[in-house]
Biopython code that builds the backbone (N, CA, C, O; Angstrom):
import numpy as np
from Bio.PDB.StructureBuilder import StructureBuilder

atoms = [
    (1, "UNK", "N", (-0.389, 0.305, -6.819)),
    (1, "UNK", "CA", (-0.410, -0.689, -7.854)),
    (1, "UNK", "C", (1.004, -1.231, -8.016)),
    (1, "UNK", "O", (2.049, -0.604, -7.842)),
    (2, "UNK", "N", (0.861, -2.460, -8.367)),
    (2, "UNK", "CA", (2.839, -3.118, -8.055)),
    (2, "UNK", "C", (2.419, -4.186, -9.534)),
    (2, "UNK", "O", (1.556, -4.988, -9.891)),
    (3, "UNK", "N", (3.467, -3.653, -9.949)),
    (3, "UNK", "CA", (4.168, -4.183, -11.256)),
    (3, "UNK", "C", (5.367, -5.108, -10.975)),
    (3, "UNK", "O", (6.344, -4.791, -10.298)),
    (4, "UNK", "N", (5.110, -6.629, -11.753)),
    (4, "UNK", "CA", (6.183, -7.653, -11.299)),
    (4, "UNK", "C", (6.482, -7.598, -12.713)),
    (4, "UNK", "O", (5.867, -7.030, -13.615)),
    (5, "UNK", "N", (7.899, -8.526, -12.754)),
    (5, "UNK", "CA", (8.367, -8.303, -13.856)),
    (5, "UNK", "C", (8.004, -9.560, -14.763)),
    (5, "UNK", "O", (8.195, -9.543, -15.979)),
    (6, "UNK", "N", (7.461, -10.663, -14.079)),
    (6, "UNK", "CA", (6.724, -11.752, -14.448)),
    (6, "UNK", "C", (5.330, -12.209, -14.052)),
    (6, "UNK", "O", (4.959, -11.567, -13.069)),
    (7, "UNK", "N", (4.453, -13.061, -14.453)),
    (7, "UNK", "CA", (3.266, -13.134, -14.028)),
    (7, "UNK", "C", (2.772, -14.110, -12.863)),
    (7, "UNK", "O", (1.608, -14.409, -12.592)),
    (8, "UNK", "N", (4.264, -14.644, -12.078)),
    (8, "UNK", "CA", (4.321, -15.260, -11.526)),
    (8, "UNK", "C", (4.772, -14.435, -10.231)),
    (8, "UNK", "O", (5.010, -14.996, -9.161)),
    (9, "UNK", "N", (4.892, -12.732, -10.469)),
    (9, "UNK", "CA", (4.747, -11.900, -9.652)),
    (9, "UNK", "C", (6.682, -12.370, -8.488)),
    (9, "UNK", "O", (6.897, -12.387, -7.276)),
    (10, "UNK", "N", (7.484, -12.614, -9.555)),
    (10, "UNK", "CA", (8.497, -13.021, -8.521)),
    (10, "UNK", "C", (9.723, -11.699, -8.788)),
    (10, "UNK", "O", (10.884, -12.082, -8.637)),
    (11, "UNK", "N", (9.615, -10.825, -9.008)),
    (11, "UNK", "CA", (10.360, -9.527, -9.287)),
    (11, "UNK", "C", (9.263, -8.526, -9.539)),
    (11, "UNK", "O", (8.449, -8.390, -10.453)),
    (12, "UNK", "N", (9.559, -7.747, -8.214)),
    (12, "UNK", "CA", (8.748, -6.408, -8.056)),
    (12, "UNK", "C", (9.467, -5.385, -9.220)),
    (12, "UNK", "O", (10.658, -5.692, -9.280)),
    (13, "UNK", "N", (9.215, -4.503, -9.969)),
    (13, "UNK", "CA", (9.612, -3.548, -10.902)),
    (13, "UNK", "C", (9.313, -2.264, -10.437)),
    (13, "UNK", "O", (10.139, -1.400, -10.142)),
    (14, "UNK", "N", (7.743, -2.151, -10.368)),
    (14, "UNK", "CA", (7.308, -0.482, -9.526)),
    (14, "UNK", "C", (6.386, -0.605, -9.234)),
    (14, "UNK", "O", (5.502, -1.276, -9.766)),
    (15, "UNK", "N", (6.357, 0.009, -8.318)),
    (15, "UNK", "CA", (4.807, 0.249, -7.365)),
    (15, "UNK", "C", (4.617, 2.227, -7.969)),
    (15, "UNK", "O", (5.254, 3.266, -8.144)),
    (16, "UNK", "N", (3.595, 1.765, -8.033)),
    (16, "UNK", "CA", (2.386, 2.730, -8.763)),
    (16, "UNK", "C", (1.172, 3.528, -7.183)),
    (16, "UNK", "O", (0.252, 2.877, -6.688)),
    (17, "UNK", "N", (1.539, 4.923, -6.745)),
    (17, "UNK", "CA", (0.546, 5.479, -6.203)),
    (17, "UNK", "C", (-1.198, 5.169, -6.525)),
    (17, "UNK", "O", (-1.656, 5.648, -7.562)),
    (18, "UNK", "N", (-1.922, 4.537, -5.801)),
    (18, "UNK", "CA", (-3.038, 4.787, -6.513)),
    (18, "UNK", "C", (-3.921, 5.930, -6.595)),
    (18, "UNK", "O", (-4.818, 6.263, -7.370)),
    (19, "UNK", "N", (-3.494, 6.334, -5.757)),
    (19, "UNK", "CA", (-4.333, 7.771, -5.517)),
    (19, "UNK", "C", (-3.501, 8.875, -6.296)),
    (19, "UNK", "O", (-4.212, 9.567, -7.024)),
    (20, "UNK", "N", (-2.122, 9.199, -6.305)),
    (20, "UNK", "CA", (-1.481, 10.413, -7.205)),
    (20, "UNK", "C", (-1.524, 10.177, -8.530)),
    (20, "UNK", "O", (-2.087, 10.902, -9.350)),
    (21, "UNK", "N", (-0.776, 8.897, -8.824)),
    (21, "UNK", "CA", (-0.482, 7.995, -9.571)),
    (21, "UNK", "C", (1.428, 8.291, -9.723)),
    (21, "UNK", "O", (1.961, 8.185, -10.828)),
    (22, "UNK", "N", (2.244, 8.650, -8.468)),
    (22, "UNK", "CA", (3.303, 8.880, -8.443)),
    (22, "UNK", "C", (4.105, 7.573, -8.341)),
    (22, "UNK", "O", (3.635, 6.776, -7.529)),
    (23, "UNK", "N", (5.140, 7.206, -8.947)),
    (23, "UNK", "CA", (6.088, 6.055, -9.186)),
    (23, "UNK", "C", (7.134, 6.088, -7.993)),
    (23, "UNK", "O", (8.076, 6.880, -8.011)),
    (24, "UNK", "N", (6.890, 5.040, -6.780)),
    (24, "UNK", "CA", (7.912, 5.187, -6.071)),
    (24, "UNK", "C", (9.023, 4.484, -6.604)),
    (24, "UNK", "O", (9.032, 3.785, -7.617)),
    (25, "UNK", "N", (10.058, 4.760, -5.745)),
    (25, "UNK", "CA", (11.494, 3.809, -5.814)),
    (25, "UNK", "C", (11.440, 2.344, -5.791)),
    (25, "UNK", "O", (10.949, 1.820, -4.790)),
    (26, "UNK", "N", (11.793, 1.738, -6.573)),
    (26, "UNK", "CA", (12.081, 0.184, -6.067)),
    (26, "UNK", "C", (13.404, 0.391, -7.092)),
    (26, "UNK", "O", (13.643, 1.012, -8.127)),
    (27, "UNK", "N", (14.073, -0.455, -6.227)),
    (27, "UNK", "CA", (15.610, -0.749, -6.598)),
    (27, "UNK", "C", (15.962, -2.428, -6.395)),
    (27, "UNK", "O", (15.912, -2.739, -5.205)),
    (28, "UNK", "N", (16.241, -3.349, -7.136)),
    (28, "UNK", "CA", (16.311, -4.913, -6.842)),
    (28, "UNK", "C", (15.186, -5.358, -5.968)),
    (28, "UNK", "O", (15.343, -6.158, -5.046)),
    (29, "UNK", "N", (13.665, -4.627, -6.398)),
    (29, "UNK", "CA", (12.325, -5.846, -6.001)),
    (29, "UNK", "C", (12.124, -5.126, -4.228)),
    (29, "UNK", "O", (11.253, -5.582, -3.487)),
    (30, "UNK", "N", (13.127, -3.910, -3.743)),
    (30, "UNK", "CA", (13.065, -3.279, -3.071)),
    (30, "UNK", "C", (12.083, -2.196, -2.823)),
    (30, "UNK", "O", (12.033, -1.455, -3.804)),
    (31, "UNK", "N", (11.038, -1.723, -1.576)),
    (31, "UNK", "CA", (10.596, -0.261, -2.307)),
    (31, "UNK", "C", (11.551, 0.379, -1.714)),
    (31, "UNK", "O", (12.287, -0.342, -1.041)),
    (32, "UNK", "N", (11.794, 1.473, -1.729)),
    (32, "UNK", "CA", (12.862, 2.120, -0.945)),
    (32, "UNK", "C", (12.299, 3.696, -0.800)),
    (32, "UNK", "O", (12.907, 4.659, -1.268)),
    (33, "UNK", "N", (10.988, 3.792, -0.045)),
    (33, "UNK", "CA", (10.580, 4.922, 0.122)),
    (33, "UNK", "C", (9.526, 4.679, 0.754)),
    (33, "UNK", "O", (9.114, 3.521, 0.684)),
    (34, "UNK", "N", (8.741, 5.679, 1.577)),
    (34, "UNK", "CA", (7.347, 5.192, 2.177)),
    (34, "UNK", "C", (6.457, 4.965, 1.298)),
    (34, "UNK", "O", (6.207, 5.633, 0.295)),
    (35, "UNK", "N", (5.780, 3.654, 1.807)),
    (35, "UNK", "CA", (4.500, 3.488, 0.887)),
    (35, "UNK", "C", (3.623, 2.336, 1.952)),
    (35, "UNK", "O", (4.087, 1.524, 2.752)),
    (36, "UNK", "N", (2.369, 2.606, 1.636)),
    (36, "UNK", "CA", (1.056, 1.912, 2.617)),
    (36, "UNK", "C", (0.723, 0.899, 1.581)),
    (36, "UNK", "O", (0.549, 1.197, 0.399)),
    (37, "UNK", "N", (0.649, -0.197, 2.013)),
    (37, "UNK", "CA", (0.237, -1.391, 1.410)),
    (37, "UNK", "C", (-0.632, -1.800, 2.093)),
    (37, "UNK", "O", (-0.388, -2.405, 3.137)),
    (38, "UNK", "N", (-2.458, -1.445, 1.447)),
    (38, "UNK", "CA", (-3.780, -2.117, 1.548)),
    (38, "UNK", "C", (-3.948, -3.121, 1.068)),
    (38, "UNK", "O", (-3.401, -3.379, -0.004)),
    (39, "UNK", "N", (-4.915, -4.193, 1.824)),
    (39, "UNK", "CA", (-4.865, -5.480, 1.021)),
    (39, "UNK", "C", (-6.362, -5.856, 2.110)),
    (39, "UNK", "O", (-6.242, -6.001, 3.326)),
    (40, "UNK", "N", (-7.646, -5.958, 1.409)),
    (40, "UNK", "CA", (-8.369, -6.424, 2.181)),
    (40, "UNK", "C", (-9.312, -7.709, 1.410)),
    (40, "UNK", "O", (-9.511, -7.793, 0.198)),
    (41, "UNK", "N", (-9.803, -8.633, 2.438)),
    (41, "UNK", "CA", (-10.798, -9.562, 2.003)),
    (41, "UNK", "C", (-11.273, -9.496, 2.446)),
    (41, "UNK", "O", (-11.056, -9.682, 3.643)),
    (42, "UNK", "N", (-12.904, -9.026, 1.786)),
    (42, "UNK", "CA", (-14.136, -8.809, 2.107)),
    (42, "UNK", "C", (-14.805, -10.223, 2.529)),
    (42, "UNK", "O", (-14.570, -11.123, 1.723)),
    (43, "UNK", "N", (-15.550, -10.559, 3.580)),
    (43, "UNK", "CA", (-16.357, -11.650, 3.634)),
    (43, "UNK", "C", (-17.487, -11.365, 4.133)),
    (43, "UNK", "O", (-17.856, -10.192, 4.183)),
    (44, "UNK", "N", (-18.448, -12.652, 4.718)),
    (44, "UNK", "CA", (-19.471, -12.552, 4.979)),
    (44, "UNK", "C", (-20.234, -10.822, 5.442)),
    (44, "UNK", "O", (-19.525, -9.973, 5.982)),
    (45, "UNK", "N", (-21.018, -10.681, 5.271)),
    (45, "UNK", "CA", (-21.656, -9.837, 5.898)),
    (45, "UNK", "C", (-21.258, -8.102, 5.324)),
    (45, "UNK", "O", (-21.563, -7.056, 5.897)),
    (46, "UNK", "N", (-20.566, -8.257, 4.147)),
    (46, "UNK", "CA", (-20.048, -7.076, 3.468)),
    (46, "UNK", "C", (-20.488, -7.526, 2.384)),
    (46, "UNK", "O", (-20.297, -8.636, 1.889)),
    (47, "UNK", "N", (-21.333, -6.311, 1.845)),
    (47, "UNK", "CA", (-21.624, -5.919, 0.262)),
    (47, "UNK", "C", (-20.500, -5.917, -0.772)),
    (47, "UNK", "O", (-20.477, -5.384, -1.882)),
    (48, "UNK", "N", (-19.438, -6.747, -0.048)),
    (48, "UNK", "CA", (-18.036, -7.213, -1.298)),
    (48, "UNK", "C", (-18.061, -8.340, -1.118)),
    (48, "UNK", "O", (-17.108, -8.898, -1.662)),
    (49, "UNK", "N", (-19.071, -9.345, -0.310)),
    (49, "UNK", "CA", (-18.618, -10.334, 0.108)),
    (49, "UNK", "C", (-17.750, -11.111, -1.170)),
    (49, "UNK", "O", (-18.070, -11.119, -2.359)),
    (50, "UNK", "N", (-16.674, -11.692, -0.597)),
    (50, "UNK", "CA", (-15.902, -12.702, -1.600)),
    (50, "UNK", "C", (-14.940, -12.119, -3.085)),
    (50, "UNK", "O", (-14.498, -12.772, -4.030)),
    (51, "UNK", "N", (-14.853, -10.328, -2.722)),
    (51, "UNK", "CA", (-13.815, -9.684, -3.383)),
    (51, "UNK", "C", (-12.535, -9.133, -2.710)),
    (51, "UNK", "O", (-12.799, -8.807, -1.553)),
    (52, "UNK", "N", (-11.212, -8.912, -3.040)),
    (52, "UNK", "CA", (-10.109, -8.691, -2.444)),
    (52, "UNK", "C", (-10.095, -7.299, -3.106)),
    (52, "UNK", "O", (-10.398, -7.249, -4.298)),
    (53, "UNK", "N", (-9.740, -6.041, -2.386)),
    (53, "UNK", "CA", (-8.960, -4.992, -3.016)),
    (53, "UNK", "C", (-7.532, -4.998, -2.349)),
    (53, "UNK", "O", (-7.291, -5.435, -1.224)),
    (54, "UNK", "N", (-6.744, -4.515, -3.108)),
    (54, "UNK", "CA", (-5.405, -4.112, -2.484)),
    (54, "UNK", "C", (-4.813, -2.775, -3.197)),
    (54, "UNK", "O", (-4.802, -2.729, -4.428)),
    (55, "UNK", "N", (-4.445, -1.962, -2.619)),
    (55, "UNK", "CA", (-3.374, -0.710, -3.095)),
    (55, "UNK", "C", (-2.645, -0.194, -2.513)),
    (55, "UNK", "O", (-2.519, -0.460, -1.317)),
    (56, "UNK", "N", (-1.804, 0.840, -3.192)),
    (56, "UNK", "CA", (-0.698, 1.149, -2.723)),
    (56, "UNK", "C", (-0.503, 2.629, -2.590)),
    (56, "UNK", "O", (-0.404, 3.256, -3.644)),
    (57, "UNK", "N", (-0.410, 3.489, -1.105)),
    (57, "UNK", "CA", (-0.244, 4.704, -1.363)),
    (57, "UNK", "C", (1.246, 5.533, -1.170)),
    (57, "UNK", "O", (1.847, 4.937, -0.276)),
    (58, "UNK", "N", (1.816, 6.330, -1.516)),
    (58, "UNK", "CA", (2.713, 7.109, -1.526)),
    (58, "UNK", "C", (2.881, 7.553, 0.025)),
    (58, "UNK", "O", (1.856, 7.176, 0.593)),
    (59, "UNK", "N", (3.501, 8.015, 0.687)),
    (59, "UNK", "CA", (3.781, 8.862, 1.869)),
    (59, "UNK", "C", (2.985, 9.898, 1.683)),
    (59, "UNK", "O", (2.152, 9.582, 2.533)),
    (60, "UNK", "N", (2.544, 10.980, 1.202)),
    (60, "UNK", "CA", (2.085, 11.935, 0.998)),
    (60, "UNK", "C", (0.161, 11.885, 1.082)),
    (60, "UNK", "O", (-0.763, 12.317, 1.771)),
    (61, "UNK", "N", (0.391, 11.124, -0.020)),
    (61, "UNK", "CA", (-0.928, 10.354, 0.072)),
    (61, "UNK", "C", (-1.600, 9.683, 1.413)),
    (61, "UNK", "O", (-2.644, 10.179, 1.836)),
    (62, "UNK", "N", (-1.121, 8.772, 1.956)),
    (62, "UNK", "CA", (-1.344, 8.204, 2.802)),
    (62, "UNK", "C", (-1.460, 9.460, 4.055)),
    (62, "UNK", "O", (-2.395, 9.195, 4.811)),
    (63, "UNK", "N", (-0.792, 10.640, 4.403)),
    (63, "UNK", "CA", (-0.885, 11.557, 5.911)),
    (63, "UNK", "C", (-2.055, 12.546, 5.008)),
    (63, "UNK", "O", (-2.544, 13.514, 5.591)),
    (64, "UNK", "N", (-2.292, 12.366, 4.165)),
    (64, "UNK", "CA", (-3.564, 12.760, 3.768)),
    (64, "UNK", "C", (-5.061, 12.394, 3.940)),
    (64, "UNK", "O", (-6.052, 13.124, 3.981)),
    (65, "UNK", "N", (-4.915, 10.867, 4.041)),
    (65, "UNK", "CA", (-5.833, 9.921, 4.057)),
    (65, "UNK", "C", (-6.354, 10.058, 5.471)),
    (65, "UNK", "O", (-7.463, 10.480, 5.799)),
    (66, "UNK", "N", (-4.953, 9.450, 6.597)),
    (66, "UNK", "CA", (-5.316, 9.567, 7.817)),
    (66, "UNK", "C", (-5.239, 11.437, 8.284)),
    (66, "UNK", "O", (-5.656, 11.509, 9.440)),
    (67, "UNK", "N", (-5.107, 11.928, 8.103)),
    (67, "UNK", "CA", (-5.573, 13.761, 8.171)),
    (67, "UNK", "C", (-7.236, 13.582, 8.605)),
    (67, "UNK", "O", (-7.851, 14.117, 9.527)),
    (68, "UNK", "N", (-7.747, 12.513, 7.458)),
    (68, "UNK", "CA", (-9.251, 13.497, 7.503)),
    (68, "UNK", "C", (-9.945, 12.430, 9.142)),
    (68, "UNK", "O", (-10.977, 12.771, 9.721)),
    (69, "UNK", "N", (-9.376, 11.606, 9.436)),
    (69, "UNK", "CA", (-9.655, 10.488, 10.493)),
    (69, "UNK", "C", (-10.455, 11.293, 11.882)),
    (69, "UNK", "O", (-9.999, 12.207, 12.570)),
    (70, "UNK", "N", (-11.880, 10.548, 12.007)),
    (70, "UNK", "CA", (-12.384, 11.247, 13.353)),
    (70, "UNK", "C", (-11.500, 10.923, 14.606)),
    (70, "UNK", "O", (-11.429, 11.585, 15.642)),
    (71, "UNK", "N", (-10.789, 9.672, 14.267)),
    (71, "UNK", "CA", (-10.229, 8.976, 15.717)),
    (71, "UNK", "C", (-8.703, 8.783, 15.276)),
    (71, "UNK", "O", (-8.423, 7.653, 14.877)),
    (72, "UNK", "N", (-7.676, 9.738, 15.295)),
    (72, "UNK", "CA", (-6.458, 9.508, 15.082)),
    (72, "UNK", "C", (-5.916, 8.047, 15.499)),
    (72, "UNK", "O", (-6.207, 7.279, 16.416)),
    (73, "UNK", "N", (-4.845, 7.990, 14.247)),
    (73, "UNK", "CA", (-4.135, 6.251, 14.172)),
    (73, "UNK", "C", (-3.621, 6.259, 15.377)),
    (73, "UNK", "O", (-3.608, 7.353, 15.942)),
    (74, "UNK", "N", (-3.246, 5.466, 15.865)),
    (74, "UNK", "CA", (-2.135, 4.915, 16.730)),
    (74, "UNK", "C", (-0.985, 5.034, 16.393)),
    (74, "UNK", "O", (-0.896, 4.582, 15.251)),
    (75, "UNK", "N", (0.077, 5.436, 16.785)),
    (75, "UNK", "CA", (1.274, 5.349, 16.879)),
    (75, "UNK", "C", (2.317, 4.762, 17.729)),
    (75, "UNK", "O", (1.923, 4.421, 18.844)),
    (76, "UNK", "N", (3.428, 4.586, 17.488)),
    (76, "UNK", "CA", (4.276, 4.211, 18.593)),
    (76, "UNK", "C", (6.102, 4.287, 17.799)),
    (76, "UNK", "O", (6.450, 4.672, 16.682)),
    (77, "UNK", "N", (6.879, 3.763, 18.913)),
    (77, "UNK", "CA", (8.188, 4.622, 17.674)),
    (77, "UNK", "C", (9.064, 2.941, 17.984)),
    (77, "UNK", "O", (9.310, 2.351, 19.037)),
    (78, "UNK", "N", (9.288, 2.660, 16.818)),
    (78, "UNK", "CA", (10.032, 1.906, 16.667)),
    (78, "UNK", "C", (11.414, 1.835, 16.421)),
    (78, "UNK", "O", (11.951, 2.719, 15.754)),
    (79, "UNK", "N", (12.289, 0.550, 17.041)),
    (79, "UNK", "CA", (13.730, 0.842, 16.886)),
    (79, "UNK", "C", (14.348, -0.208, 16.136)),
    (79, "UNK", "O", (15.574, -0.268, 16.047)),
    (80, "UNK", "N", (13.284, -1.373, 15.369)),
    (80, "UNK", "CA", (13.731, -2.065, 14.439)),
    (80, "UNK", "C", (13.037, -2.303, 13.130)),
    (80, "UNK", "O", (11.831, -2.501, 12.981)),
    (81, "UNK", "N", (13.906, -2.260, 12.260)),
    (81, "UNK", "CA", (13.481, -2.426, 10.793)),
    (81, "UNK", "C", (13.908, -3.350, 10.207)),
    (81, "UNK", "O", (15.041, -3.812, 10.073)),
    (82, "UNK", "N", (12.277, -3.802, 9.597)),
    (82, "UNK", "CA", (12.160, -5.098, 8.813)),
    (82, "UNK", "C", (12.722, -4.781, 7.795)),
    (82, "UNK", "O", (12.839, -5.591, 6.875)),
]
sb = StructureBuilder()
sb.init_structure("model")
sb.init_model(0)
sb.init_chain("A")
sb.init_seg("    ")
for serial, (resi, resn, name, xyz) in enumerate(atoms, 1):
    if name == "N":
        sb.init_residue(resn, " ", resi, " ")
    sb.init_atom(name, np.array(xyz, "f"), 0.0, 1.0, " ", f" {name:<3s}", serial, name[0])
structure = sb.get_structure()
C-alpha cells in the first residue's frame, strides 16, 4: 500500500506491506529496501473483468509467496540498477 503525500499522488511518503503490514523505508519519495510492486488489470475473460488490484510486498513477504510456487521464478543476476 503507498501513501502519497498529496492526492495527486506526486510525493511517495510510505509504502505499507500488504501482507505483514510492515512499513518499509522511503526516504525523499525513495523506497530504499526490497519491495514487489503488483499492479494488475483484469480484462476480458476474467471474473474481475474491468478491476485493477495493485500491492505492495516486503522482501520477506514476497520469498514467501514465491516459496510455495509449483514452477520456480526465473532468475538471472543483474549488473545494473535502475
Amino acid at each position: 500500500m503507498r501513501i502519497y503525500a498529496d492526492q495527486n499522488k506526486n510525493e511517495l511518503t510510505a509504502v505499507i506491506c500488504n501482507q505483514c503490514k510492515k512499513e518499509l523505508k522511503v526516504k525523499k519519495g525513495i523506497i530504499k529496501e526490497g519491495c514487489f510492486c503488483g499492479d494488475i488489470r483484469f480484462g476480458y475473460f476474467s471474473r474481475k473483468d474491468g478491476s485493477r488490484h495493485s500491492f505492495d510486498l516486503c522482501e520477506e513477504c514476497y520469498d514467501k509467496l514465491i516459496k510455495g510456487f509449483a514452477i520456480p521464478v526465473e532468475e538471472e543476476e543483474v549488473t545494473e540498477f535502475i
